[in-house]
Structures are given as structure tokens and as C-alpha cells.
N, C-alpha and C positions, 0 to 999 in steps of 0.2 A: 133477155131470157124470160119468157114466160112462165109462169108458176100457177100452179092451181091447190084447193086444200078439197080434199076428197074425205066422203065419210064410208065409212064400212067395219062390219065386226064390231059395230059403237067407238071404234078409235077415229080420230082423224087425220091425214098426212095429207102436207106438206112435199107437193111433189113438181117435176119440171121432167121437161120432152129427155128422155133414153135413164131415166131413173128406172131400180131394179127394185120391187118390193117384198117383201113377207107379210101377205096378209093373212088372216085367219082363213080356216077352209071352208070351202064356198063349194056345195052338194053338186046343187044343179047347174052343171055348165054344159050348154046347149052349143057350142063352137068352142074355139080358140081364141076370141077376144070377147072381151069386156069395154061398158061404156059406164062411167059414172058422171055425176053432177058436180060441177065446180058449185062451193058453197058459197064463195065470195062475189064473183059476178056471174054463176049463172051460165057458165062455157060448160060442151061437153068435152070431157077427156074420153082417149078411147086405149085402152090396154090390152096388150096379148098373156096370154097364158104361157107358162115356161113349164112352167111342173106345175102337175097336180098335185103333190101332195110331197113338202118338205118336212122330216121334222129338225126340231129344235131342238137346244140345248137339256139337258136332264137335267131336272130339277130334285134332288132330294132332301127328304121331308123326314127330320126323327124325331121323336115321340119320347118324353123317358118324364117318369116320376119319380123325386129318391125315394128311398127306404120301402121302397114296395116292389122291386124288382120287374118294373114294367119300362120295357123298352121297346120302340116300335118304328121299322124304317120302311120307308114308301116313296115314289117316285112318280116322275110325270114328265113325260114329251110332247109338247104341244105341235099338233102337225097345222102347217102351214101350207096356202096356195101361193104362190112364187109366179108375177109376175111384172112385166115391161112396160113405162108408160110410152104408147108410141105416138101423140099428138094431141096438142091441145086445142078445141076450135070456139 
């Protein structure tokens, strides 16, 4: 089983042939795949696009200070690009 560590969105993973990912979202996408650089030895990996645009889990965020009557609730969906790694060379 081959494996490769891929960087993007400043994270790195950790990935091998028919792995499914959530990456951060990526603007300009000129086709349906993607090619990144193995950081370890240097192979390129080559991924397709699943979805452009997943979001995530809700995040929420509250706010409160005693005795002063301030409360304050907010919230955040991080949308993700979703996809397949299809070969590593």
C-alpha cells in the first residue's frame, strides 16, 4: 500500500490510493482533478473533485459576562472541497 503526506490549506494529510478527503476550499478549479506533491519522496499524487463545496459541522460560539447582562451567540460552517485520491506516481 502506498501512501503519500500531502500539504494544502497549511494542513497536511496523510493519504493512500481511493482515500476520500475534506479539504479546505480551493476557488480556482480549472477541471475535475487535482495534482499535488508528495512531501516525503517527491511522487506526484493526482485527485478528482467530488463536490465543490461541502459544509461542515456548526460550530457555536457564546459570549456571556456576569453581572452585566451581555450575552452573545454566533456560529460558523466551514465549507469544504471533497475530494478522491485516484493514484499515486
Amino acid at each position: 500500500m502506498t501512501i503519500a503526506v500531502i500539504k494544502t490549506g497549511g494542513k497536511q494529510y496523510k493519504v493512500s490510493v481511493g482515500d476520500i478527503l475534506n479539504i479546505e476550499l480551493i476557488e480556482e478549479k480549472k477541471d475535475k482533478t487535482l495534482e499535488f506533491q508528495d512531501l516525503l519522496n517527491g511522487k506526484k499524487v493526482a485527485a478528482t473533485v467530488l463536490e465543490e463545496e461541502v459544509k461542515g459541522e456548526k460550530v457555536r460560539i457564546f459570549k456571556y459576562k456576569a453581572k452585566t447582562r451581555y450575552r452573545k451567540t454566533t456560529g460558523h460552517r466551514q465549507k469544504y472541497t471533497q475530494i478522491k485520491i485516484d493514484k499515486i506516481s
